[in-house]
DOROKE-925326 format. One line per field, with one value per residue (C-alpha): y, z, x negated. Coordinates in steps of 0.02 Angstrom, whole numbers, plus 50000, padded with zeros to 5 digits. Example, Ala and Ser with C-alpha at 12.3 -4.5 7.8 and 13.67 -1.06 7.14 Angstrom:
BEGIN
yy (49775  49947) $
zz (50390  50357) $
xx (49385  49316) $
This chain:
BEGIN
yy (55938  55967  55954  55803  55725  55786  55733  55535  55538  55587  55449  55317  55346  55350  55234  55102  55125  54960  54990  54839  54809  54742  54694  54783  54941  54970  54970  55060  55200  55143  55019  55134  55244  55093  55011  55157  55097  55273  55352  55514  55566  55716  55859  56016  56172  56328  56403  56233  56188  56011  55916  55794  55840  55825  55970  56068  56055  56119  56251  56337  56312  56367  56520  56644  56524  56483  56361  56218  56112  55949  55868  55707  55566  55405  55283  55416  55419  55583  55509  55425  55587  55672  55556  55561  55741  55733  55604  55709  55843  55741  55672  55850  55826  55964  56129  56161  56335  56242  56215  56105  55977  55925  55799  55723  55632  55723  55562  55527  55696  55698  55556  55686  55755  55855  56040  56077  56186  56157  56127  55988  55942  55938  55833  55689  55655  55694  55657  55717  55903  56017  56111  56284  56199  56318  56467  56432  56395  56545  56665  56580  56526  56553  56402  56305  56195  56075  55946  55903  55721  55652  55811  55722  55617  55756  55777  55958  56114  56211  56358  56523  56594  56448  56488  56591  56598  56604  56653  56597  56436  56397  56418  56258  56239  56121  56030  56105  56295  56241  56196  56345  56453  56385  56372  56510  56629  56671  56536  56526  56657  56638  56481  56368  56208  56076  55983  55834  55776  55710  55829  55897  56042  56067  56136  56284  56360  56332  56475  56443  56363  56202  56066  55930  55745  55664  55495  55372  55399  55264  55314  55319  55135  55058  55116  55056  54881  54875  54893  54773  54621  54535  54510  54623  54470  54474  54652  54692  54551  54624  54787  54775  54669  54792  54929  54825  54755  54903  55039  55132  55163  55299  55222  55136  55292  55257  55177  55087  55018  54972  54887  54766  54737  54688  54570  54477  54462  54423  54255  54212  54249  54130  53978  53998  54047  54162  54337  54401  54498  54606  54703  54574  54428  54533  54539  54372  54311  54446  54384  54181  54251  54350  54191  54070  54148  54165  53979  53978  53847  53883  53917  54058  54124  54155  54225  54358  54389  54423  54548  54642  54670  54741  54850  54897  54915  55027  55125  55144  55175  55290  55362  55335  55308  55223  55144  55157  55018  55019  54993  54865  54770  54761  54689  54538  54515  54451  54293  54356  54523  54441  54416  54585  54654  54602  54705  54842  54958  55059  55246  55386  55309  55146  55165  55048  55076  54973  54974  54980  55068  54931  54804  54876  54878  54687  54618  54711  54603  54447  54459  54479  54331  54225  54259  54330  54362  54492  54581  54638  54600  54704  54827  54885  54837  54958  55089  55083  55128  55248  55406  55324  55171  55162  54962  54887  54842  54806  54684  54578  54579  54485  54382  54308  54221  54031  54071  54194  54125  53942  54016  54086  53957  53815  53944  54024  53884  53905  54070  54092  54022  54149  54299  54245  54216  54375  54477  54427  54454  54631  54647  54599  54725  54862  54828  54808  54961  55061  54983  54996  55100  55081  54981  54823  54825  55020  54974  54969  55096  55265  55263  55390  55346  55399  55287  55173  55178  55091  54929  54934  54938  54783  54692  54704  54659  54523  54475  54516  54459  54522  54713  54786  54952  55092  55258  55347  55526  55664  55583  55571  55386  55401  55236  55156  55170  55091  54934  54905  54899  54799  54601  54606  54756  54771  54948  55127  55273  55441  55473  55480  55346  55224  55265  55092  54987  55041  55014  54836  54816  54868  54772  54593  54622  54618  54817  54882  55059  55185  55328  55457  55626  55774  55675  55805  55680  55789  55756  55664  55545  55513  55467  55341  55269  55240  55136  55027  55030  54952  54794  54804  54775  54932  54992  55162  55304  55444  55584  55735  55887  55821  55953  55893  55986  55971  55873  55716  55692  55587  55490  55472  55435  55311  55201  55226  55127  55023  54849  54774  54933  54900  55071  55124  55273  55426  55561  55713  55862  56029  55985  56133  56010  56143  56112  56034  55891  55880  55841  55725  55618  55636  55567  55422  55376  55353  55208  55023  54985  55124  55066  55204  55224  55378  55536  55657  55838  56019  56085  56257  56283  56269  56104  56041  56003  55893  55800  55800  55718  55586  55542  55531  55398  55213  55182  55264  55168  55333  55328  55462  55609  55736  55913  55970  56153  56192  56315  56266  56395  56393  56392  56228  56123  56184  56085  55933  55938  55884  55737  55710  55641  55508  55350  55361  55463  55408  55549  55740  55845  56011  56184  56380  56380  56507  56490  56535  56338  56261  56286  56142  56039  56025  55950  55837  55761  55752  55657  55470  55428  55506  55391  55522  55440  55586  55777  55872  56073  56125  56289  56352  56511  56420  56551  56522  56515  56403  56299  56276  56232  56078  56022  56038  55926  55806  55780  55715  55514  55465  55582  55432  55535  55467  55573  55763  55878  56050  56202  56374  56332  56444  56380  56376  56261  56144  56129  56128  55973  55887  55911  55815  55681  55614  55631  55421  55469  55541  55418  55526  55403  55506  55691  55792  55970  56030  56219  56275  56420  56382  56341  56213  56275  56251  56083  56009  56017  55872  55783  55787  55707  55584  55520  55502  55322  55364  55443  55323  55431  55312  55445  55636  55758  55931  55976  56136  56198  56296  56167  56180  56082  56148  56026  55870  55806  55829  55734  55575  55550  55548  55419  55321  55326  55319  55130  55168  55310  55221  55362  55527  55670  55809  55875  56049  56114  56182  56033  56035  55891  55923  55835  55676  55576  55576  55541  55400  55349  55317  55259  55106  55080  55089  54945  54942  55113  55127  55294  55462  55567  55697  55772  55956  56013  56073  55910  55892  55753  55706  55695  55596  55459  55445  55428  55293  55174  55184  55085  55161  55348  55438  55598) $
zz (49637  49612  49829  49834  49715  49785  49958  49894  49812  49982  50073  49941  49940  50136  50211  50049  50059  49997  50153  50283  50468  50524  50690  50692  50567  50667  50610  50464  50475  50373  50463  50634  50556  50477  50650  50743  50863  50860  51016  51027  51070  51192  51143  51201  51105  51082  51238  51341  51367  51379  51272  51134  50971  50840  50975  50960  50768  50760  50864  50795  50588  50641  50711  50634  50641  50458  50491  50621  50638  50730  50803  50887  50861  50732  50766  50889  50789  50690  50531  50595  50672  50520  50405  50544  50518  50346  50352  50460  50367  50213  50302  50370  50549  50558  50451  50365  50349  50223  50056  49986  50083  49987  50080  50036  50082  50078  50006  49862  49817  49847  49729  49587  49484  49344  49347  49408  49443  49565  49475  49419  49583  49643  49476  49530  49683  49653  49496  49539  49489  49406  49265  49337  49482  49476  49451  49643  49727  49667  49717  49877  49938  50133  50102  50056  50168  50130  50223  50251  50325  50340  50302  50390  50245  50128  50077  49977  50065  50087  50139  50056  50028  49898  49805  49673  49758  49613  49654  49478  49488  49328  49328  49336  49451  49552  49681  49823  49746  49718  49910  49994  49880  49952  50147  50143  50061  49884  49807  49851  49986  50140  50115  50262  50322  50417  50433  50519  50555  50675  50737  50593  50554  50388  50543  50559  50384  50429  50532  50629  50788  50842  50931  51023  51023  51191  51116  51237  51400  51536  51513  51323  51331  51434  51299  51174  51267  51310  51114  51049  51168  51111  51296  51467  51540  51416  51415  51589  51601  51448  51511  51680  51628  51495  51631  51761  51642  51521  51579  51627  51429  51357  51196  51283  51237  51039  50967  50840  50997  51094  50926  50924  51121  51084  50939  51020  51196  51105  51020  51183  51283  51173  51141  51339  51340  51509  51437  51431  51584  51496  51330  51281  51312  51200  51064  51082  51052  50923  50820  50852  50783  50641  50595  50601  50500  50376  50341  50299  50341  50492  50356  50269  50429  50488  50325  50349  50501  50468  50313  50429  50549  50426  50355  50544  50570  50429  50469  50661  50624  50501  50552  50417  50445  50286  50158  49957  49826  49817  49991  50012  49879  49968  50122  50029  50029  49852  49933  50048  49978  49989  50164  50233  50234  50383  50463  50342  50233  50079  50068  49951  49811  49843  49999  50107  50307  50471  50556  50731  50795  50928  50812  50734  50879  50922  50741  50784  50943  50893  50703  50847  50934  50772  50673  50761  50593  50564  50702  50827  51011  51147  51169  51006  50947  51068  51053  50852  50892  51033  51040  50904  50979  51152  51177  51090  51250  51352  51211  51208  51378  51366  51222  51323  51444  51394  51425  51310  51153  51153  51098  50942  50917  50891  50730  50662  50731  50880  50946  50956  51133  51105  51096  51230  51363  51273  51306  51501  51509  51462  51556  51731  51676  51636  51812  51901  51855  51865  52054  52120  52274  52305  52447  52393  52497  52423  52238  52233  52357  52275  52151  52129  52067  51960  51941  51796  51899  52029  51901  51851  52044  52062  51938  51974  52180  52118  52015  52165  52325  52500  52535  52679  52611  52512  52489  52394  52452  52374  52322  52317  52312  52275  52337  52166  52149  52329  52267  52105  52217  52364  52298  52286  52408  52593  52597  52602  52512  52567  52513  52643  52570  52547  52720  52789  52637  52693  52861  52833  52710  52828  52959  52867  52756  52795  52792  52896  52830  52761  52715  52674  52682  52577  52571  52662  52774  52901  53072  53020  52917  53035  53169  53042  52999  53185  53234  53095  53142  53307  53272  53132  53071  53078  53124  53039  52994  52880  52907  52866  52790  52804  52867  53055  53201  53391  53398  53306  53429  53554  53430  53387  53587  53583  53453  53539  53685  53609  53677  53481  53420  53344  53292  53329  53202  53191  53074  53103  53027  52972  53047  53178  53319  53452  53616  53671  53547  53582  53756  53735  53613  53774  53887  53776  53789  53971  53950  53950  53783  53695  53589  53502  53457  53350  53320  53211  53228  53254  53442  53543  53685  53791  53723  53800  53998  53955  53823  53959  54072  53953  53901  54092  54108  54172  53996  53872  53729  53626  53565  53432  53408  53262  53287  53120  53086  53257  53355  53524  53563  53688  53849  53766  53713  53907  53964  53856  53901  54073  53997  53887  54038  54072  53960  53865  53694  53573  53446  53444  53281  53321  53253  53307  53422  53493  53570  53723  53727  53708  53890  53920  53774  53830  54020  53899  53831  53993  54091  54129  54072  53905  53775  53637  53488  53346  53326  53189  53205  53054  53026  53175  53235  53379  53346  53370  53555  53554  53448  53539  53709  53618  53544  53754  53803  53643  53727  53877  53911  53932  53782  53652  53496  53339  53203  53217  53074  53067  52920  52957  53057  53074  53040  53255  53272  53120  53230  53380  53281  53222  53397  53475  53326  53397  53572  53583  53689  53551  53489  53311  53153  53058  53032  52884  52869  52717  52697  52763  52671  52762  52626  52615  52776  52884  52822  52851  53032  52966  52854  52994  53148  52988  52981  53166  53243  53361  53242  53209  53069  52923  52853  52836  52714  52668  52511  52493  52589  52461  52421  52310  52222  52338  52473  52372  52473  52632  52567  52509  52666  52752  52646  52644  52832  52886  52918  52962  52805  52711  52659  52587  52521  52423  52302  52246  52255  52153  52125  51949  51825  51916  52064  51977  51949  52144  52201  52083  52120  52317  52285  52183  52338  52456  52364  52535  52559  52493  52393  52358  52282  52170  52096  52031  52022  51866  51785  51594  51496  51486  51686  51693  51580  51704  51859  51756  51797  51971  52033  52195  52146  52086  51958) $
xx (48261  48060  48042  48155  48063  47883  47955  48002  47826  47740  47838  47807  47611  47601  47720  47703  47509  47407  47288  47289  47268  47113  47028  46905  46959  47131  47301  47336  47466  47583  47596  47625  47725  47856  47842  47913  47784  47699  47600  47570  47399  47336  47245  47167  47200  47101  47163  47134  47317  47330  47484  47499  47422  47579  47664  47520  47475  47687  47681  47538  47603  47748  47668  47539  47412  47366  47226  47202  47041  47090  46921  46891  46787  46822  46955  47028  47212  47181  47217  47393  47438  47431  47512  47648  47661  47680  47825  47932  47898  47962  48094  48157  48118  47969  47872  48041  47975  47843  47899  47785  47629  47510  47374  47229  47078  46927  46830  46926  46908  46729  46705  46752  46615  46717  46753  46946  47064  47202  47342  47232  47164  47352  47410  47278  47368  47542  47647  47795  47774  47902  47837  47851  47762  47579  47680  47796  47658  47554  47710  47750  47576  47637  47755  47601  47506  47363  47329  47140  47071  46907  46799  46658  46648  46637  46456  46476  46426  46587  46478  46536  46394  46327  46474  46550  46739  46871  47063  47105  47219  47183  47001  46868  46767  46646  46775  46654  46688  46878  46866  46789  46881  47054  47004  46933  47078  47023  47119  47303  47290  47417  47405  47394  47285  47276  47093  47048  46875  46757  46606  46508  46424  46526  46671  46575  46624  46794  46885  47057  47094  47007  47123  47026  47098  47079  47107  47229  47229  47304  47498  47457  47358  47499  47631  47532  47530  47685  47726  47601  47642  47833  47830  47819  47708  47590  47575  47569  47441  47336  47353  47274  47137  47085  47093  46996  46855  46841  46922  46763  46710  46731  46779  46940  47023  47004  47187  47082  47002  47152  47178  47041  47081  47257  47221  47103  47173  47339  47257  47166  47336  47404  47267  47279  47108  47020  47015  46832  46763  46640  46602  46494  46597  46731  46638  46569  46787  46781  46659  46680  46872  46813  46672  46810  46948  46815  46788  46603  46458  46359  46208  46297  46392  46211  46141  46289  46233  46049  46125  46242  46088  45970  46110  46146  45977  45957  46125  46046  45844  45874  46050  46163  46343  46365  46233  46232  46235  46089  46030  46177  46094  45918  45975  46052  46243  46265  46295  46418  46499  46668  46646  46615  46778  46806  46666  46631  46754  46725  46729  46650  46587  46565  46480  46501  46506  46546  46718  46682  46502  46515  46516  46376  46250  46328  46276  46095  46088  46164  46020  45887  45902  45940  45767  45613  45537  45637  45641  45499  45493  45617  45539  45491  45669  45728  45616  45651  45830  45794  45897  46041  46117  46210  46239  46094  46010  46178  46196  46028  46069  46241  46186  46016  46136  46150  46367  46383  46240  46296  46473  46392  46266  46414  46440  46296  46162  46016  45975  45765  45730  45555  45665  45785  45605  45531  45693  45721  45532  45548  45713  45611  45466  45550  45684  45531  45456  45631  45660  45490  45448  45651  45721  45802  45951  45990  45984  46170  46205  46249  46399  46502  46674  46820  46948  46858  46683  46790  46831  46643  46584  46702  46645  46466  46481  46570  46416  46314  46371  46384  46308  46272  46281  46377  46379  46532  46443  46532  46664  46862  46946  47130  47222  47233  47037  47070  47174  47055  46891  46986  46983  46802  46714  46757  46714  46787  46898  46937  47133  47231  47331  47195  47122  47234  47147  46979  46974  47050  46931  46781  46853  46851  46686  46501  46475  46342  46340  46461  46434  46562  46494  46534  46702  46835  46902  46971  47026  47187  47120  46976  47089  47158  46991  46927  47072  47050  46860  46865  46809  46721  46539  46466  46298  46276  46451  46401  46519  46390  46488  46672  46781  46793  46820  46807  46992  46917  46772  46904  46943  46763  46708  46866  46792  46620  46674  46795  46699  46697  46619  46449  46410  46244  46210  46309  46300  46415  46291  46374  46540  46625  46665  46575  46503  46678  46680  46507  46533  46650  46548  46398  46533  46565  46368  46378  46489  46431  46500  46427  46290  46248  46070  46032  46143  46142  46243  46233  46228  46196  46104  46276  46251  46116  46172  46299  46161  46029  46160  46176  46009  45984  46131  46056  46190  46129  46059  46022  45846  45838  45932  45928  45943  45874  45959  46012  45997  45985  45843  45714  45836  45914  45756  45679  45845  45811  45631  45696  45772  45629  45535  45627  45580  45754  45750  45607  45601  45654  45683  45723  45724  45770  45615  45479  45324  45429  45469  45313  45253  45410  45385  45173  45244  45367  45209  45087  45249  45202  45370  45384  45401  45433  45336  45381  45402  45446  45448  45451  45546  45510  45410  45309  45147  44954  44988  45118  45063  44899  44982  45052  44889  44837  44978  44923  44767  44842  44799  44988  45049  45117  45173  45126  45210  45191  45254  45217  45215  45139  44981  44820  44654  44619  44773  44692  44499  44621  44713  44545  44475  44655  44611  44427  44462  44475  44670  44759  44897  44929  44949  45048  45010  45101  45045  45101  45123  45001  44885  44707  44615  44455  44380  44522  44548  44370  44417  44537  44418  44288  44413  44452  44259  44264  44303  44411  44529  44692  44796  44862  44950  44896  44978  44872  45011  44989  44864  44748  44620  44484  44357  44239  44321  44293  44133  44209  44345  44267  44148  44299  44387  44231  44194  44394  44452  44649  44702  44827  44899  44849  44952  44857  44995  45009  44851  44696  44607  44515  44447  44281  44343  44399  44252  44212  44388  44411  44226  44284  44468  44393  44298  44439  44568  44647  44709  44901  44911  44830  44942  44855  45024  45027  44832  44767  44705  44653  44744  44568  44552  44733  44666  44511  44647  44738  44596  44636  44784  44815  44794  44960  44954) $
């Protein structure tokens, strides 16, 4: 009769609980449980294996398992879980093998301060107790289990070691002592228990297995949905906007936050009002809601405002999760204590915390803009709450914009127009200064996207317009990623399924470059792709590293020549498509309607004829071809050299060469009809020799190359170099020479051809090279005398504060020089203050 009666107790205090539903604090669990609306929740368990949490907590009390830690963050439905456990286990549906469940909250037993033993810690919470009660637990303590929530909340040390343990049930003790003495088997031993808690440190003194909650996930959210709405329409339509707009957050997988998401979309849904498109415009309708149902003037709506920002100030700045009486009174609310409910509940002893962390951040932002005496400008606002809020700036931002403010200002009066100018103002610095030295046209280039990156990505081309570029690098875009970016981005996926979607979508947008490397495309889906391709947009495919082989190159050649093809970069590095796709791809260039400009793939010497033949084609349009980390060897570059002298192919990057090849590539520049403007060998093994019998052919009057890049010179090829520089022929404006270990004196040959007049380099790069202070002289005539240097690099060497004064000295005198990058010498904090005066030097 006792476990009947302790059974009917249990469900009366749970499902009969006082606590109520609110927007922003959830729905209480009575109220989930009596609904028979309940969602199970996923979890990870010790050993990794995903499955829903109540499963998991079973299976392992039902085992040998005598303690499970259940961990996840607030609002993520550990609390209904467990009070779902406990009413099937009343109810007979689960644990039969326990004979009694006792549970309790960890901060209404925290708010006791007497000594007690357990029978009395068990008495305050249950009064339906036989009177041999202490004496069947005690000699059955294995059909015991305890059932833990909140211990985040608890602010006792449960440590051990601060402890005298007692295994006396009828002893008194501090509730902490009485605590640690049961968990950690000196009290009741056998004993088993179940604790819930977000992450704390107080887990560590707390053995058994540790179950993660994963929160809702989209099967779980759609459920849920699907339960709240009284109608599929609704819910369906609820649903999908809530994936689309807010997916992407991490906190979309809180219940308490599908929660708030339902009960507001539910009143617009039903005033007929446009559901909100962002987080801010969410809590905008939250908190116009929350205002209205209140009922207060716009004077004290505001006034509640201002408190709830200096208590989430306070709660932020000096992270508390909740605030005392006493703090609570120092920020104001005796005007408006009745009010708060709504955004604050009450836990411990009498503390008082917010709801919803979001809500928290949003009161910050929304007090900001209301009264600039209390608050500081942006950036010192932010900078305050650096490191403890997420949103906070994401906020101001929504809440500067005349259609989000003018909502709120109807209720709580005008927002300061001096904070709204002082916020944008910092917003432009601060963009500025994160977008500078970045091409405009790239800013929104690089995303890489999971399913809820893909709503986000939507959402903000929509806000942005037509690009001309995107990169999805590295990524894999199944076909409902496809169908969420679709409406709004003409652009690309990689599934073989959404392959269709793409190329239609690439086909009708305004696209210019895709890039889908690292993707594992694959021949198949390639094929797919180009005959969706044919007539679109175009100018620049990015297929680096994606699996391909020598059977996609037809395919490839096809869409070449395809006369609506407007392709005119192609990128096919580290892909095995062999000297016969190769081919193919050269045969394609001799055609008309080919219009490719610049390629970029791997090749062999065998290569080479059929590339020579099509660089000598009257229809070739190919003026730059990349053959960075090939190895086409000296019998393959000799064949291109032949090429090379016609006036067809503009720039040459090769590697995998020997001096052997230099004899070829020195004709390639003394041709009349060579119109190669840049050469890179870097990484290769030319030699002193070799690379002397190009600075020869440099010298010739009808060599045109501009850019040269070369590593591992000698300190004769540098006064070989500077000799090429001030012969009044040489073309050279660009000359990077990093790497290279010859010290000061094999640089003054550079510094000297610098000074000269006839020298024409913009850009010169000595990273690297062993440089001293004792070169600093040198260095400065030659920035004083040169009038074309724009650029300088001098990174990474052993330049000292010595050598400051001078360089600043002459950079001052040179405003129209671009850059000298002084990056990674061994400068003083002293020294970096003196290059801080100097605009165009960077450190």
């Amino acid at each position: 009769m006792s476990i009947r009666m302790d059974k009917v107790d249990i469900l009366t205090r749970i499902l009969q609980t006082e606590n109520t539903s609110t927007i922003l604090g959830g729905q209480s669990p009575a109220s989930v449980i009596n609904s028979r609306k309940y969602v199970p929740v996923p979890a990870f368990a010790q050993d990794d294996n995903l499955g829903f949490l109540d499963d998991a907590i079973r299976t392992a009390l039902c085992g040998e398992n005598r303690t499970v830690v259940v961990v996840g963050p607030e609002g993520s439905g550990k609390t209904t879980a467990l009070h779902k456990l406990v009413v099937d286990w009343a109810n007979g549906e689960c644990l039969q093998n326990c004979s009694h469940v006792f549970n309790f909250q960890f901060s209404k037993i925290a708010s006791s301060t007497d000594e007690l033993c357990l029978e009395t810690l068990i008495q305050q919470g249950y009064h339906q107790m036989a009177p041999d009660f202490t004496r069947l637990v005690t000699e059955e303590p294995d059909g015991v289990l305890f059932v833990f929530d909140g211990l985040g909340e608890f602010k006792h040390s449960l440590d051990p070691s601060v402890h005298t343990l007692t295994s006396d049930p009828y002893h008194l003790v501090s509730v902490s002592c009485l605590l640690a003495s049961l968990l950690h088997g000196s009290l009741l031993k056998g004993a088993a228990f179940l604790v819930a808690t977000r992450p704390t440190d107080a887990m560590k003194f707390i053995g058994g297995i540790r179950m993660a909650v994963l929160g809702f996930q989209k099967p779980q959210r759609e459920v849920y949905f699907n339960n709240f709405f009284p109608d599929s329409t609704s819910a369906s339509e609820a649903f999908l906007h809530m994936e689309r707009t807010l997916g992407f957050y991490d906190f979309c997988v809180s219940p308490r936050f599908c929660w708030t998401v339902c009960s507001i979309y539910k009143r617009l849904i039903d005033s007929g009002t446009k559901l909100s498109e962002t987080l801010s415009q969410l809590f905008v309708d939250i908190l116009v809601h929350l205002i209205q149902t209140l009922s207060l003037n716009k004077e004290r709506s505001r006034g509640l405002m201002l408190t709830l920002g200096r208590m989430a100030s306070h709660c932020l700045h000096d992270q508390h999760s909740s605030c005392s009486k006493h703090a609570i009174d120092s920020f104001g609310f005796e005007q408006s204590l009745t009010s708060v409910d709504s955004f604050l509940r009450v836990h411990g002893e009498g503390e008082l915390s917010f709801h919803s962390k979001l809500m928290q951040e949003f009161v910050l932002a929304v007090a900001f803009f209301l009264d600039p005496s209390t608050h500081e400008d942006a950036e010192k606002m932010l900078d305050n709450h650096k490191g403890c809020s997420k949103f906070l700036d994401f906020f101001m931002s929504g809440l500067s914009e005349p259609a989000q403010y003018r909502l709120l200002e109807d209720l709580l009066g005008m927002f300061s127009s001096d904070q709204i100018k002082g916020f944008k103002s910092w917003f432009k610095s601060r963009s500025e200064k994160t977008l500078k030295k970045y091409d405009k046209s790239k800013h929104y280039r690089c995303f890489h996207l999971p399913l809820q990156d893909c709503a986000a990505l939507n959402y903000v081309i929509t806000c942005l317009g037509e690009r001309e570029e995107l990169s999805v690098s590295r990524t894999t875009i199944l076909r409902e990623m496809m169908e969420v970016l679709a409406p709004s981005v003409s652009l690309c996926s990689i599934h073989e399924d959404s392959i269709p979607l793409l190329a239609s979508a690439v086909s009708t947008g305004v696209t210019r470059e895709l890039e889908l490397s690292h993707s594992n495309l694959g021949d198949k889906k390639l094929q797919i792709l180009c005959a969706g391709l044919r007539e679109a947009k175009l100018h620049g495919l990015n297929l680096n590293v994606c699996g391909l082989t020598a059977a996609c190159c037809g395919d490839l050649a096809s869409l070449l020549i395809s006369g609506d093809s407007q392709l005119q970069i192609l990128q096919m590095m580290f892909n095995p498509i062999g000297d016969q796709g190769f081919t193919k791809l050269c045969e394609a260039m001799q055609s008309p309607n080919c219009r490719l400009q610049e390629l970029h793939c791997n090749l062999t010497a065998a290569s080479m004829e059929a590339f020579a033949s099509a660089l000598c084609s009257s229809q070739s349009q190919l003026t730059k071809i990349d053959f960075k980390g090939n190895m086409t060897g000296d019998s393959g570059v000799e064949a291109l050299c032949k090429a090379l002298r016609q006036p067809l192919c503009k720039l040459l990057f090769d590697n995998g060469l020997t001096g052997a090849c230099c004899s070829s590539l020195k004709e390639v520049f003394m041709s009349e009809h060579c119109s190669l403007s840049e050469l890179d060998l870097s990484l290769n093994n030319l030699g002193q020799e070799g690379a002397l019998l190009l600075c020869h052919g440099l010298k010739s009057p009808s060599c045109p190359i501009e850019i040269l890049t070369r590593c591992e010179l000698t300190t004769a090829v540098f006064e070989e170099l500077g000799s090429v520089l001030k012969n009044g022929i040489c073309q050279i404006k660009s000359l990077l020479l990093a790497i290279n270990k010859v010290g000061d004196h094999g640089v003054k040959y550079l510094w000297d051809a610098l000074a000269h007049p006839n020298c024409l380099l913009e850009e010169l790069s000595v990273e690297m090279t062993e440089l001293t202070d004792a070169c600093v002289e040198d260095l400065c005539a030659a920035l004083r005398a040169s009038h074309t240097l724009k650029l300088l690099e001098l990174r990474n060497n052993s330049l000292t504060d010595a050598a400051v004064p001078a360089i600043v000295q002459v950079m001052k005198e040179k405003p129209n020089m671009k850059e000298l990058n002084l990056k990674y010498n061994d400068f003083s904090e002293d020294a970096l203050e003196m290059l801080d005066t100097c605009h165009n030097i960077r450190y």
